[in-house]
C-alpha positions as CSV (number, residue, x, y, z in Angstrom):
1,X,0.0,0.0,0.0
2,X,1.8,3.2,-0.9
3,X,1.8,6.1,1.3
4,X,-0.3,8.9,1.0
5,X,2.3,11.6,0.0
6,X,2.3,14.9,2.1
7,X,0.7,18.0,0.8
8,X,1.4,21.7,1.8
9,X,-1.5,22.6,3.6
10,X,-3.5,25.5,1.8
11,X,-5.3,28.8,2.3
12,X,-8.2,27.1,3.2
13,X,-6.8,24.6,5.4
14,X,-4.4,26.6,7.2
15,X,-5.1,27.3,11.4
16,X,-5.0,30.6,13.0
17,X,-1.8,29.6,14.8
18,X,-0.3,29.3,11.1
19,X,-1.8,32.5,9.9
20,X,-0.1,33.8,12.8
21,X,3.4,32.7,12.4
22,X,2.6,33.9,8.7
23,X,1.7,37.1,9.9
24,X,4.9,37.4,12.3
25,X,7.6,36.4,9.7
26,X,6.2,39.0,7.0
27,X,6.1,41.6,9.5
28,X,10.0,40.7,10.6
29,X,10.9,40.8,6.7
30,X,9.3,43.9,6.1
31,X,10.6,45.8,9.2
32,X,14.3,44.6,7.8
33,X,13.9,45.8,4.2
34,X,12.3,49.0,6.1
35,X,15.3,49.7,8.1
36,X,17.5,49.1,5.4
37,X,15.8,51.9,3.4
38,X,15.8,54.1,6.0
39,X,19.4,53.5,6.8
40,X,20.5,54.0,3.2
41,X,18.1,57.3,2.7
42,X,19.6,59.0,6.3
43,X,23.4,58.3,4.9
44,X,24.7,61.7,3.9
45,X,28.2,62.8,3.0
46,X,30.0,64.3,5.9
47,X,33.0,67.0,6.6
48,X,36.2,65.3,7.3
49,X,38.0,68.5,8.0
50,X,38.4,72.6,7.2
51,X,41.1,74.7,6.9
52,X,41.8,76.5,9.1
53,X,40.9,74.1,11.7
54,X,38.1,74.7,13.6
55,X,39.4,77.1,16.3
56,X,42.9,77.4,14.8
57,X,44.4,80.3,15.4
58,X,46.2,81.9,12.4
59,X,49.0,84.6,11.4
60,X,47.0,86.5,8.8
61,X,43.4,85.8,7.7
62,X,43.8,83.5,4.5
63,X,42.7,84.3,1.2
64,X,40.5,81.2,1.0
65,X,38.5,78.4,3.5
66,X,38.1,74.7,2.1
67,X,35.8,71.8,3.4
68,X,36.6,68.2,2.8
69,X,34.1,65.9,2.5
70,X,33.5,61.9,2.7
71,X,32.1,62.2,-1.0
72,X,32.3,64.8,-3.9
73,X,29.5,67.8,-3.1
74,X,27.3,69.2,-6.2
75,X,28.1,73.0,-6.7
76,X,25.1,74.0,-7.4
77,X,23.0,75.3,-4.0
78,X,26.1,74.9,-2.2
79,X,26.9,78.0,-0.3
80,X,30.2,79.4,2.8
81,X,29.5,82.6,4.1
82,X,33.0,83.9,6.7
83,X,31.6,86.3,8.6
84,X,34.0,88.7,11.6
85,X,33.1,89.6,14.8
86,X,30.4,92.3,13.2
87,X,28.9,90.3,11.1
88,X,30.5,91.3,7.8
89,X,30.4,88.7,5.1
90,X,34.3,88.6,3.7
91,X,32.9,85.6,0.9
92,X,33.5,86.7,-2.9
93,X,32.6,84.8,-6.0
94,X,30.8,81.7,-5.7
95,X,31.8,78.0,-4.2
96,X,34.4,76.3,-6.1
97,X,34.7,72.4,-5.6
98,X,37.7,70.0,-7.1
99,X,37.2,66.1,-5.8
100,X,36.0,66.7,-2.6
101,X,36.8,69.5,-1.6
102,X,34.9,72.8,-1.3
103,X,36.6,76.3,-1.6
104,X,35.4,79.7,-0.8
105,X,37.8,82.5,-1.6
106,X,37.8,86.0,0.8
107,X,37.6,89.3,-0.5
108,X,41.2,91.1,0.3
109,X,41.4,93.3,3.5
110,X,39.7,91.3,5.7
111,X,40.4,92.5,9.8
112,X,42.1,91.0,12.4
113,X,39.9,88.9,15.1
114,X,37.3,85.9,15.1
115,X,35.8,84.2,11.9
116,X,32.8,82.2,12.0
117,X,32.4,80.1,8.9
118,X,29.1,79.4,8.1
119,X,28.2,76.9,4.8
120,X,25.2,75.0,3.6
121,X,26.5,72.3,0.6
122,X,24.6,69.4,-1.8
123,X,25.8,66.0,-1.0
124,X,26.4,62.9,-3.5
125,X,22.9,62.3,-2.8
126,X,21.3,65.6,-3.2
127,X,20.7,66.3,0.0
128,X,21.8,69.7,1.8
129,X,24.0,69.5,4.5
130,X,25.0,72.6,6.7
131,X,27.6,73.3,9.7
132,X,29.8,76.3,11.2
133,X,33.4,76.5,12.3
134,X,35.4,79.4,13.1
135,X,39.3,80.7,13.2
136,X,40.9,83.6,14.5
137,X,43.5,85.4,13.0
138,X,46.2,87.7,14.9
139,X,46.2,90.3,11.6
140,X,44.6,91.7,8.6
141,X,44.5,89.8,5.4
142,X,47.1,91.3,2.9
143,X,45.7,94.0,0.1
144,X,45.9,91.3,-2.5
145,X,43.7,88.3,-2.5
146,X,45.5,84.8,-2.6
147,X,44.3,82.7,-5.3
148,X,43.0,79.6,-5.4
149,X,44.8,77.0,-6.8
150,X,44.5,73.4,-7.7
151,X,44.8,70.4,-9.9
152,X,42.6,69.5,-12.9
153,X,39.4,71.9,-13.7
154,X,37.4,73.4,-11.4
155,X,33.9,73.6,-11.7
156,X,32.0,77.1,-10.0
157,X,28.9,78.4,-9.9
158,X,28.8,82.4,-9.2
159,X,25.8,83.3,-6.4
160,X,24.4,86.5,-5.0
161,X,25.8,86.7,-1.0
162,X,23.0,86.5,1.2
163,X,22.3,88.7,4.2
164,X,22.5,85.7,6.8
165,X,22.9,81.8,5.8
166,X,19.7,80.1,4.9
167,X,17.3,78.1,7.2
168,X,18.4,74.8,8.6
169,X,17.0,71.8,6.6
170,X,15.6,69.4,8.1
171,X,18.1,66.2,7.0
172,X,15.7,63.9,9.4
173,X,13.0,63.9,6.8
174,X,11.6,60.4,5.5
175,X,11.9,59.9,2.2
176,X,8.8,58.2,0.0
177,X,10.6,55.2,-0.3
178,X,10.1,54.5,3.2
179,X,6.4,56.0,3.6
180,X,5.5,53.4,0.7
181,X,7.3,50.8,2.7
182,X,4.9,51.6,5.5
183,X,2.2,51.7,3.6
184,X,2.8,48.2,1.9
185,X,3.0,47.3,5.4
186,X,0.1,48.2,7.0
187,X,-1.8,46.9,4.2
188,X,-0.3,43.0,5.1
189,X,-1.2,43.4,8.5
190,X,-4.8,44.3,7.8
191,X,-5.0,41.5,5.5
192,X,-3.6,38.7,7.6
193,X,-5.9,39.8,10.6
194,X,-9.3,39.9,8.1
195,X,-8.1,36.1,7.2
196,X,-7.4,35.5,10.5
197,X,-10.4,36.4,11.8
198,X,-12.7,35.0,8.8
199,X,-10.8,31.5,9.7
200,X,-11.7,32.0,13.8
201,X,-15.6,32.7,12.2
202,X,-15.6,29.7,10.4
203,X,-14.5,27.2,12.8
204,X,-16.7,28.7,15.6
């Protein structure tokens, strides 16, 4: 007599323990995929340095600031304000960037004392980043501006100078990616509980 040969129980047949652990193990694989996304979506470029240091004291004001980032920025929206003690903007010209670095030349003449360095740039993944750092410097910049030099072409966008830096931008934001995730999720959890519950009115 041959053996009945076991079948994988079906929609119909299946308990509400099963539709349960159903439930459970496509709500785990959906929270991983969501995490995942929103891991990926929160992963901005960062700075991995300025010059001058942040709260480096210097001989002369330099003729130029750079920030280094983990990734090339995009010039375009990008934007370093150096401001002095009264609040005067010493930025000329626009934001030039080679590799990954940033540069923002000063306008010549610039006063002895405390620089705050103010910039808002694009990331790799178009996403604005912003941060401050400041220098002193123990004497005026020189009457002639020192140029900014560098290998390979440099790409720059020329920009009108702004009274103060623009408003903080909210980096935190969810993306759609992840609010569709959350959607598609929901959705499975109200359909494994209406099954769920069909099955408990059927077998009651």
């Amino acid at each position: 007599m041959k053996n009945p040969v076991a079948r994988r129980p079906s929609e119909t047949n299946m308990t509400p323990q099963m539709l349960v652990r159903r439930f459970f193990a496509a709500l785990l694989a959906a929270l991983v995929l969501l995490s995942g996304s929103a891991a990926a979506a929160l992963a901005h470029d960062a700075v991995t340095g300025t010059s001058p240091a942040d709260g480096s004291t210097l001989a002369t004001v330099p003729g130029k600031v750079e920030i280094t980032l983990s990734n090339i920025p995009a010039v375009i929206g990008s934007q370093v304000l150096v401001l002095d003690a009264a609040g005067t903007n010493w930025s000329v010209g626009g934001v030039e960037v080679l590799d990954d670095v940033a540069t923002q030349a000063l306008k010549p003449g610039a006063p002895a004392g405390k620089y705050t360095v103010k910039w808002r740039l694009v990331s790799s993944d178009s996403h604005p980043i912003e941060g401050e750092f400041a220098f002193t410097a123990t004497a005026a910049a020189t009457a002639t501006a020192a140029p900014v030099v560098g290998a390979g072409p440099i790409v720059s966008v020329q920009a009108q100078e702004p009274p103060a830096p623009p408003a903080a931008h909210n980096d935190s934001a969810v993306p759609w990616s992840v609010i569709g995730l959350v959607v598609v999720l929901l959705g499975l959890v109200v359909a494994l509980v209406v099954v769920a519950r069909r099955r408990l009115s059927d077998e009651n």
